[in-house]
C-alpha positions in Angstrom: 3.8 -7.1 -27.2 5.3 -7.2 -30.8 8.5 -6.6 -32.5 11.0 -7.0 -35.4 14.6 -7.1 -34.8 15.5 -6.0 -38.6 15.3 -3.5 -39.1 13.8 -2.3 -36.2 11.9 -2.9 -33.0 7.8 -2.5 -32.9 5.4 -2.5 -30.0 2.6 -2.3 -31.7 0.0 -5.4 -31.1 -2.1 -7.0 -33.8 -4.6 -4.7 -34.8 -6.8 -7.7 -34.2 -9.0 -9.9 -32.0 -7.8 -12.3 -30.3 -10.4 -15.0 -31.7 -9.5 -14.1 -35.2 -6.0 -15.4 -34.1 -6.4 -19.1 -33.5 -2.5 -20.0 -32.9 -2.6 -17.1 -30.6 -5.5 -18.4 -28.8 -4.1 -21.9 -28.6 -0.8 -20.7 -27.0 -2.7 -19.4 -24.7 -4.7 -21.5 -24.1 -2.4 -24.5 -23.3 0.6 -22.2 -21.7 2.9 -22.9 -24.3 6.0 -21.4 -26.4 5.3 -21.7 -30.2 8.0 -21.2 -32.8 7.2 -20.6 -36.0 9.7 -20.9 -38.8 9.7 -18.6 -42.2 6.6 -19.0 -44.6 4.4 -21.0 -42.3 0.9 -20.3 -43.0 -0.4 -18.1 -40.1 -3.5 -15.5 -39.4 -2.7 -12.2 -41.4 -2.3 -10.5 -38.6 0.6 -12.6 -37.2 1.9 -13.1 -40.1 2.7 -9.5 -40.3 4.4 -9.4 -37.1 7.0 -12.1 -38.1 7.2 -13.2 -41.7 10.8 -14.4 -41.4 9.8 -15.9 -38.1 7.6 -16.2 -35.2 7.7 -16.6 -31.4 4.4 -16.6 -29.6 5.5 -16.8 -25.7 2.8 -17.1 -23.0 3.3 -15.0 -19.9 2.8 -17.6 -17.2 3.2 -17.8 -13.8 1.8 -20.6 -10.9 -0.6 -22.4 -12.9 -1.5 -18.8 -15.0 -1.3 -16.9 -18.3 -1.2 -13.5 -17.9 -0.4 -12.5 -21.5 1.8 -12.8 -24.3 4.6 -11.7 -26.0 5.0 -12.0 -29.9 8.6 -11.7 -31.1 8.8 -11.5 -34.8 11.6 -11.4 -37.7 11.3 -9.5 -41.3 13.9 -11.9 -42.7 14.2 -15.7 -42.4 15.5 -17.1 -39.7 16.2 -20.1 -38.0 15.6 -20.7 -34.2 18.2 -23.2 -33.0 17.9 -25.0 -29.9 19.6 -22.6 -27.3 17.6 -19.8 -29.1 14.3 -21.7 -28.3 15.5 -21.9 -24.6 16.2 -18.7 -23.9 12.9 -17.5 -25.5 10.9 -20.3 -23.2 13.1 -19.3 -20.0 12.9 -15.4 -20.6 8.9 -15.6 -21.1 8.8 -17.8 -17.7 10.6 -14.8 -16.3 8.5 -12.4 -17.4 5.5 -14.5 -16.3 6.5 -14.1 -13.2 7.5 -10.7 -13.2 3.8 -9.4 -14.7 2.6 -11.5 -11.7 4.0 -10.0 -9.1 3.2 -6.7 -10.5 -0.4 -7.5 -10.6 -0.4 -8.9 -6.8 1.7 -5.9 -6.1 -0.6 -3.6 -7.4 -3.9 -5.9 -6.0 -2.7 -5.5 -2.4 -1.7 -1.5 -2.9 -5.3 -0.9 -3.6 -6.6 -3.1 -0.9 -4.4 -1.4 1.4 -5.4 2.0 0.1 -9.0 1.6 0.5 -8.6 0.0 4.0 -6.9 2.5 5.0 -8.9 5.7 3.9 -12.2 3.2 5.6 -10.7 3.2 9.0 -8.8 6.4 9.1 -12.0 9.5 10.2 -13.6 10.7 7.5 -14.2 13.9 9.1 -12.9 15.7 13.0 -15.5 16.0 15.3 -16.4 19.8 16.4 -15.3 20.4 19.9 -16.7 23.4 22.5 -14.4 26.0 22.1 -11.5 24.8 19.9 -11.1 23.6 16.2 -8.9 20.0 15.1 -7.3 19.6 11.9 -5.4 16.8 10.9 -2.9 16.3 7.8 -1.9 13.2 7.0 1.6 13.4 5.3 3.9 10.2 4.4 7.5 10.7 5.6 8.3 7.8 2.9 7.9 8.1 -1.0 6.3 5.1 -2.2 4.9 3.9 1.5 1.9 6.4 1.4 -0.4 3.7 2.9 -0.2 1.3 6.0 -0.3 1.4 9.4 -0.2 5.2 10.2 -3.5 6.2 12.3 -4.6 9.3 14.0 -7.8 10.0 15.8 -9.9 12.9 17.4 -12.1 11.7 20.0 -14.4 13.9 22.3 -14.6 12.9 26.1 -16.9 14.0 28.9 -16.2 17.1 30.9 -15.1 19.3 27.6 -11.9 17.2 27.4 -10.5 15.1 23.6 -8.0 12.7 23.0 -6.1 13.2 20.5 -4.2 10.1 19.2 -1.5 9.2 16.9 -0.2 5.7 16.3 2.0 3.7 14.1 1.6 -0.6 13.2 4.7 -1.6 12.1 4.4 -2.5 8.2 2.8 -1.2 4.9 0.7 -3.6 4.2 -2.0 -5.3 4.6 -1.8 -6.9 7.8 -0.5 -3.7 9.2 -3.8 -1.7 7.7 -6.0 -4.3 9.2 -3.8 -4.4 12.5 -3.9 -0.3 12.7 -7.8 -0.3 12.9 -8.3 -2.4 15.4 -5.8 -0.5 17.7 -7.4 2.6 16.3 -11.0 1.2 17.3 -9.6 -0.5 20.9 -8.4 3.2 21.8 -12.1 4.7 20.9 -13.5 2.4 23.2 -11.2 2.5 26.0 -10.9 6.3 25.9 -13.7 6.9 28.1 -12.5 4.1 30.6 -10.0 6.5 32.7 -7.1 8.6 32.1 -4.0 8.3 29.0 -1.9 5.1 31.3 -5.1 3.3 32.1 -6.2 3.7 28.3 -3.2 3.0 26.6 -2.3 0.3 29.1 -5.6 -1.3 28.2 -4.5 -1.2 24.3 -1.5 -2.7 24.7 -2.8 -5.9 26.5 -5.2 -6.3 23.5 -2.3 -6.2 21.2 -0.8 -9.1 23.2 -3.8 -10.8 22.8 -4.2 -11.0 19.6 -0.9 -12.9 19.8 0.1 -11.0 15.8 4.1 -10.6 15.1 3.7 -6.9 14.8 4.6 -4.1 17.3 2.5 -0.9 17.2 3.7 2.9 18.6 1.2 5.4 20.2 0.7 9.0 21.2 -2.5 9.7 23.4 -3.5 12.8 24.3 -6.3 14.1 26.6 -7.1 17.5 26.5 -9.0 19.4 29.4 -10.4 22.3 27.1 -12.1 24.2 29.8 -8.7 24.2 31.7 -6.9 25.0 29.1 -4.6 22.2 30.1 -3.0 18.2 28.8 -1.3 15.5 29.7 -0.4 12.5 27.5 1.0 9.0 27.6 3.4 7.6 24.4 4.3 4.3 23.9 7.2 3.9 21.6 6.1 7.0 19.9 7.7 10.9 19.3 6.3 12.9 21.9 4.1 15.7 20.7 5.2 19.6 20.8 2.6 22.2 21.6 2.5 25.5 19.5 1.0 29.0 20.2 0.8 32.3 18.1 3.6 33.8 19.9 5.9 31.1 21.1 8.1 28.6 19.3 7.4 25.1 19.7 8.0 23.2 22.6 7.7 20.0 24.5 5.3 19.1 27.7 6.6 19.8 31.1 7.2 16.7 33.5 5.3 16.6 36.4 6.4 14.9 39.7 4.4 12.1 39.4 6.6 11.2 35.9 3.4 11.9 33.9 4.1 13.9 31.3 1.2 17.4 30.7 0.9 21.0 29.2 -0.3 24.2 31.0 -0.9 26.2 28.4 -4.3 28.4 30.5 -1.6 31.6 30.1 -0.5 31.7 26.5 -2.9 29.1 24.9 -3.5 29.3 21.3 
């Protein structure tokens, strides 16, 4: 960036390459401050940015330039020694500011594209009933993470349906969240929810990682019309017809938790 402080502020850069700019290139290239007083000879293009003065800050950070930042005067002035301080300190700020941004914005992306690789690209069909899934962020700004849900088809006409949670948005907790996610596909078909879920969370102690994780599983009997389900830290789920308000499963007397929905199922 460029400016002026009389009489004005500009933003615009030099309409020109940065090779036809050699003490740009060199500030850059070594990762220093250069000051430039009133009628020093510099590149035309410079020269217009500050022809009372120049100030060509690299934007560094660990070892790294970033970028620049050109601060120009129209009249003459002089930079005295506390002046050329703050300019070297407040470009080593903003070094490290337009660092972070990038890492920032780096692991957002990395996050977001391991996310939509291990969330299902499409639901299964199922004998007799239809799944949908919407995936909707209760948090501005934390749309990606460790959030997963899954359909999976079982023998017998029955589907789990899971929904989990890896502490975090991040990503650990992405890389955390399909593993889980991938654990619960393979153990699905092992027994029933406690023996499945039960199986999921000694692999989480096994891998020995600081975060905790939340689940929901699900297993539907579709012929039956019927379900019972297992949480683990996790909201329980509400089951919704056509002609009834929502409501929560029933508890049975061996403390497992299931639907009967064969009368009024949706």
């Amino acid at each position: 960036m460029a400016g002026a402080v009389a009489p004005g502020w500009r933003s615009e850069w030099p309409d020109a390459p940065v090779r036809t700019m050699p003490t740009l290139a060199a500030a850059l290239r070594e990762g220093r401050a250069a000051i430039w007083p009133a009628g020093t000879d510099l590149e035309p293009a410079l020269a217009e940015v500050g022809p009372g003065g120049l100030a060509v800050l690299p934007l560094s950070a660990g070892g790294r330039v970033s970028g620049a930042c050109l601060i120009g005067w129209d009249a003459p002035h002089v930079f005295g020694p506390d002046e050329r301080a703050l300019l070297t300190a407040s470009a080593g700020l903003a070094g490290q500011a337009l660092m972070r941004a990038h890492a920032f914005d780096a692991e957002h992306e990395l996050v977001g594209m391991l996310q939509r690789q291990l969330l299902p690209r499409r639901l299964p069909k199922l004998p007799g009933a239809v799944a949908v899934a919407r995936y909707l962020p209760t948090t501005a700004g934390l749309e990606v993470g460790g959030d997963w849900y899954d359909v999976i088809p079982l023998p017998d006409n029955h589907v789990a349906l899971v929904i989990g949670d890896v502490q975090g948005h991040n990503a650990g907790a992405a890389t955390l969240m399909g593993q889980m996610r991938t654990a619960l596909r393979a153990y699905a078909v092992e027994g029933t929810p406690d023996v499945v879920v039960s199986h999921a969370n000694r692999l989480l102690i096994d891998l020995e990682t600081d975060l905790f994780a939340t689940c929901c599983y699900v297993d539907v009997d579709l012929e039956e019309g019927s379900a019972w389900y297992v949480r683990a830290g996790h909201l329980p789920p509400s089951c919704v017809t056509r002609t009834a308000a929502p409501r929560s499963p029933t508890r049975r007397a061996d403390h497992r938790s299931a639907w009967s929905s064969r009368a009024s199922s949706p």
